[in-house]
C-alpha distance (Angstrom), angle and dihedral (degrees) to the residues before:
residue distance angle dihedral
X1 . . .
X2 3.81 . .
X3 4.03 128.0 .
X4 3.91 123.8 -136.8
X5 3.87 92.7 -142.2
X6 3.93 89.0 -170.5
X7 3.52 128.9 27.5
X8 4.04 133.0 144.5
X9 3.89 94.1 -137.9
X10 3.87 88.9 175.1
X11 4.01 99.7 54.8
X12 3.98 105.9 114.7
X13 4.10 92.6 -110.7
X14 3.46 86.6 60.4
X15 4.00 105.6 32.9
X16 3.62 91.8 54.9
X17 3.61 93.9 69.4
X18 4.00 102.9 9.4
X19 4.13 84.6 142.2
X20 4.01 92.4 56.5
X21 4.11 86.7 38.2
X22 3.77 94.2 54.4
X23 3.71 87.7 38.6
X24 3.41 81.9 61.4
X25 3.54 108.7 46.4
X26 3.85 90.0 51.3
X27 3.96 92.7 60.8
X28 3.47 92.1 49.8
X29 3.31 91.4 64.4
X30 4.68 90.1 -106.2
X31 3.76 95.2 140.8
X32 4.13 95.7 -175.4
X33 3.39 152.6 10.9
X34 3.94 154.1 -125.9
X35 3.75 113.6 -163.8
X36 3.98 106.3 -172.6
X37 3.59 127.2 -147.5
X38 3.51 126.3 -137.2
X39 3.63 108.3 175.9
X40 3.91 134.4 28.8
X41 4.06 89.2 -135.1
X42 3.80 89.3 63.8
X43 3.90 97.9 32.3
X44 4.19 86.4 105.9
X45 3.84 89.3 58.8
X46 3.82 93.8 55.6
X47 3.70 97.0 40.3
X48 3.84 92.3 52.1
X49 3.83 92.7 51.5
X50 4.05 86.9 45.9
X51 3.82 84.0 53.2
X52 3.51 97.3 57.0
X53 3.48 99.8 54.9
X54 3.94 123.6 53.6
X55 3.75 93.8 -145.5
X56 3.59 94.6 45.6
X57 3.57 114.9 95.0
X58 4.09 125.0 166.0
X59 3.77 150.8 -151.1
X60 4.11 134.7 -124.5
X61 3.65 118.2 -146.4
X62 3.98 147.6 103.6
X63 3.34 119.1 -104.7
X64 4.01 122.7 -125.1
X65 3.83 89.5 -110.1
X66 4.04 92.4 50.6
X67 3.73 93.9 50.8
X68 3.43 100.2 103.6
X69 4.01 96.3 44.3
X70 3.91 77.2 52.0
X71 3.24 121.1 30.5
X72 3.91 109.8 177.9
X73 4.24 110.4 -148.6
X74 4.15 87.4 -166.0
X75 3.71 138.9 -0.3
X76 4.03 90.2 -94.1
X77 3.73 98.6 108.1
X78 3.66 93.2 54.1
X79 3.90 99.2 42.7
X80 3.96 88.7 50.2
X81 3.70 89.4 67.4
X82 3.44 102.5 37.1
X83 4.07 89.2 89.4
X84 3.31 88.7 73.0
X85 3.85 107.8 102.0
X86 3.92 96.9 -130.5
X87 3.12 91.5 56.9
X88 4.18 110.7 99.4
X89 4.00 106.7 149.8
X90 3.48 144.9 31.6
X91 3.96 124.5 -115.6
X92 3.02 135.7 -48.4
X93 3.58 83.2 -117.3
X94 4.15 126.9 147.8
X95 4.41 131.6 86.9
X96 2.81 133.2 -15.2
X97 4.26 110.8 179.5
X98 3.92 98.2 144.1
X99 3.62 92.6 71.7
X100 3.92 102.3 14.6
X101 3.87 82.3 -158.3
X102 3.88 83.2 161.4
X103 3.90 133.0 36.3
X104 4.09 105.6 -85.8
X105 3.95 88.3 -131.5
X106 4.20 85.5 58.8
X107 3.55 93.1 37.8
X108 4.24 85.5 56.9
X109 3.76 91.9 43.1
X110 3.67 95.0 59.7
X111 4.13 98.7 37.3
X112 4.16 78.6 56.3
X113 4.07 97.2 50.9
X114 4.18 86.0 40.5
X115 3.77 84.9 57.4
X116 3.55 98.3 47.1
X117 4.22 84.7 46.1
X118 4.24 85.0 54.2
X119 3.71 91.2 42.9
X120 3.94 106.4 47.7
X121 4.10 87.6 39.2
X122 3.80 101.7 42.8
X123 3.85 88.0 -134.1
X124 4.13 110.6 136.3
X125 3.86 115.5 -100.9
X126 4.34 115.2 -118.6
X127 3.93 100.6 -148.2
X128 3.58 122.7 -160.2
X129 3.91 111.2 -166.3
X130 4.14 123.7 159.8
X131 3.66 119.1 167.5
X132 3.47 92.4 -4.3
X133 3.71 117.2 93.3
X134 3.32 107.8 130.4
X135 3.86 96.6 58.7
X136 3.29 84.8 39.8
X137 3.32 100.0 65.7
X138 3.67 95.3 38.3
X139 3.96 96.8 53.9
X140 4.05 84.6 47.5
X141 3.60 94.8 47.3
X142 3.99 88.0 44.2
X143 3.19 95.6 53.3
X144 4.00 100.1 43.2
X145 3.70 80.4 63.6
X146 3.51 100.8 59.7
X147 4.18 93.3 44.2
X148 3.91 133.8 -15.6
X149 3.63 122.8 -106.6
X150 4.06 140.9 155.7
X151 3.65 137.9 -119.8
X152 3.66 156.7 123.8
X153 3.77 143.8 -90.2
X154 3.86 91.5 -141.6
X155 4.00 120.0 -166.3
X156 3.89 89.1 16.5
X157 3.75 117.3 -155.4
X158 4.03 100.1 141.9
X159 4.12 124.1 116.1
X160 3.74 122.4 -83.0
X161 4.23 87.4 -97.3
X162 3.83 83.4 63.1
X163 3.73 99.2 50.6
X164 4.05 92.1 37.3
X165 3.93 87.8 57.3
X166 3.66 96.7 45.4
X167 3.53 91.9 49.1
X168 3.58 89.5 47.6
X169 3.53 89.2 60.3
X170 3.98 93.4 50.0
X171 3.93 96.0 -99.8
X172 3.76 122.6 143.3
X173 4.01 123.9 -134.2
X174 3.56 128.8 -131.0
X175 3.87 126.7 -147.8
X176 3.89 118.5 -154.8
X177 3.54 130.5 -169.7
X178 3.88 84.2 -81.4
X179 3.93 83.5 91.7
X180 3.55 97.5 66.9
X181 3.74 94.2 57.3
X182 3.97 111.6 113.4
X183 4.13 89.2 -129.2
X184 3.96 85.1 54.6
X185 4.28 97.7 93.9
X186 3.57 86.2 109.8
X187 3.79 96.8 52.0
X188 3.90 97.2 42.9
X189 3.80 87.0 45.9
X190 4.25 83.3 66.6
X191 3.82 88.6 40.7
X192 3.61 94.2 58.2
X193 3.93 91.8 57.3
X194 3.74 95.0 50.6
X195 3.85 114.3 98.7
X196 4.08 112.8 -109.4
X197 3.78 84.3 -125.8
X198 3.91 91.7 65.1
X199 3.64 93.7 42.8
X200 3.88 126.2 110.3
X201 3.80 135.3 169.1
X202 3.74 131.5 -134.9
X203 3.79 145.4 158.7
X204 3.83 106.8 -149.2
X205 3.79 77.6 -136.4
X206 3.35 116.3 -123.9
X207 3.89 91.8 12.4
X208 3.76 123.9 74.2
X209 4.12 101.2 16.8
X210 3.80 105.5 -160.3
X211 4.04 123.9 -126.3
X212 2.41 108.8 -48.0
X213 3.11 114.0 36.1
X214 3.58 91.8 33.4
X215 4.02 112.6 161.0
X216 3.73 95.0 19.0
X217 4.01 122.0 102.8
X218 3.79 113.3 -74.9
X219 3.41 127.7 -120.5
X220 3.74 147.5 179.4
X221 4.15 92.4 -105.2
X222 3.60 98.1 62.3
X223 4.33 99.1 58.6
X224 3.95 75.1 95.2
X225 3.91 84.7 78.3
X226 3.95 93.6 45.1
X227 4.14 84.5 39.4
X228 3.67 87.3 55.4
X229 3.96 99.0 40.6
X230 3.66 90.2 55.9
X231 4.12 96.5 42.0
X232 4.07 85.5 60.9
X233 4.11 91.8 42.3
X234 4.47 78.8 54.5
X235 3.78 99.2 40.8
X236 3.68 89.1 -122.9
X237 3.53 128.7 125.3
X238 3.83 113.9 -104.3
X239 4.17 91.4 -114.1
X240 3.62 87.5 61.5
X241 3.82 93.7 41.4
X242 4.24 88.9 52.9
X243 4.20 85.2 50.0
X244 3.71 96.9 46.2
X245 4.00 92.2 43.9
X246 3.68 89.9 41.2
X247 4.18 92.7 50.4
X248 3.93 94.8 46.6
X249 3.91 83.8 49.1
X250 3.64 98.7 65.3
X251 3.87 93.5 32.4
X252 3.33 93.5 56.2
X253 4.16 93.2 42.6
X254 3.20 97.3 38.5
X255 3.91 102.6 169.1
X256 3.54 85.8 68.9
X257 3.97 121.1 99.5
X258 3.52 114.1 -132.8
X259 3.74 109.8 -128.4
X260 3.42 136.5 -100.9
């Protein structure tokens, strides 16, 4: 069994067929999801496709680029809707300086209230961060200070320095398609230092389509591809790679049920 750790279940390529898309997943052997949210306006949407499926769980948070639009003065919105029982993680949530489709000042306010949110409800923290590793680090290294919490680097392209410190500070990393890209060497290079018990696996569904279905819609079904990229980066056989993956998973979101 292998876990999408980070999907977007509720994104129109996906909605219009999420029967055929789960359908999918399930005969390719993809035996639960994450679906991430990335603003409060559309949090209903993702919670009502979560509900629909019992190995569907999702996420509450504003994405970097939607921090401006919503700009979050304390961690309040978030908590409130962690007591639904979907809901497993906080965010995704972090930097954004690629695009700098918000102001970096907003884009800090909001990673801060997310990781009060993950803190005060012991729910893992989905971080977001492109271009930005330095401040990265430093708010997450801040803010460990002032109070544990848990999380993830999903979609991971950063340098070694960036995994090192999140792993440091007991994070896990998450490798999307992006790793099965021929100009990837440098990436898989980072991979193959991270410990299998950090690792998870994710699509990013229906960004970032691995080989080979590269430029097509994403979708839950093809993590096999990034599952099996990463297994040969490990030296591990892709079996063990899906058990590993699928173990940290539910250790590191623990509110969610394994399924039957």
């Amino acid at each position: 069994m292998l876990v999408d750790s980070h999907c977007h279940l509720e994104y129109p390529d996906l909605a219009s067929e999420i029967d055929a898309v789960m359908a999918r997943a399930k005969a390719a052997g993809v035996g639960a999801c994450l679906s991430i949210g990335t603003k409060l306006e559309t949090f209903a949407k993702v919670r009502e496709t979560a509900t629909r499926f019992d190995n569907v769980w999702c996420s509450v948070g504003v994405h970097p680029h939607e921090a401006e639009a919503e700009l979050l003065h304390d961690a309040t919105p978030l908590i409130e809707r962690t007591h639904d029982p979907k809901v497993i993680g906080i965010g995704e949530t972090g930097l954004d300086y690629f695009y700098d489709h918000s102001p970096r000042e907003k884009q800090t306010a909001n990673f801060r209230a997310h990781i009060d949110a993950a803190r005060r409800t012991g729910l893992p923290l989905i971080v977001h961060t492109r271009d930005a590793d330095d401040d990265t680090i430093a708010i997450l290294r801040e803010e460990m200070a002032a109070g544990a919490f848990t999380g993830v680097l999903h979609c991971f392209t950063g340098t070694k320095m960036l995994a090192d410190a999140a792993l440091d500070l007991g994070f896990y990393i998450s490798a999307s398609g992006i790793i099965t890209f021929k100009k990837s060497e440098a990436l898989r290079a980072v991979f193959k230092d991270v410990p299998l018990e950090r690792l998870l696996v994710e699509t990013d569904a229906p960004y970032l389509a691995p080989v080979p279905h590269r430029g097509k819609p994403n979708e839950p079904s093809f993590v096999v591809h990034t599952a099996a990229a990463l297994a040969e980066v490990k030296g591990v056989t892709i079996d063990e790679l899906a058990g590993i993956t699928t173990e940290n998973f539910f250790r590191l979101f623990s509110k969610a049920s394994r399924p039957t």
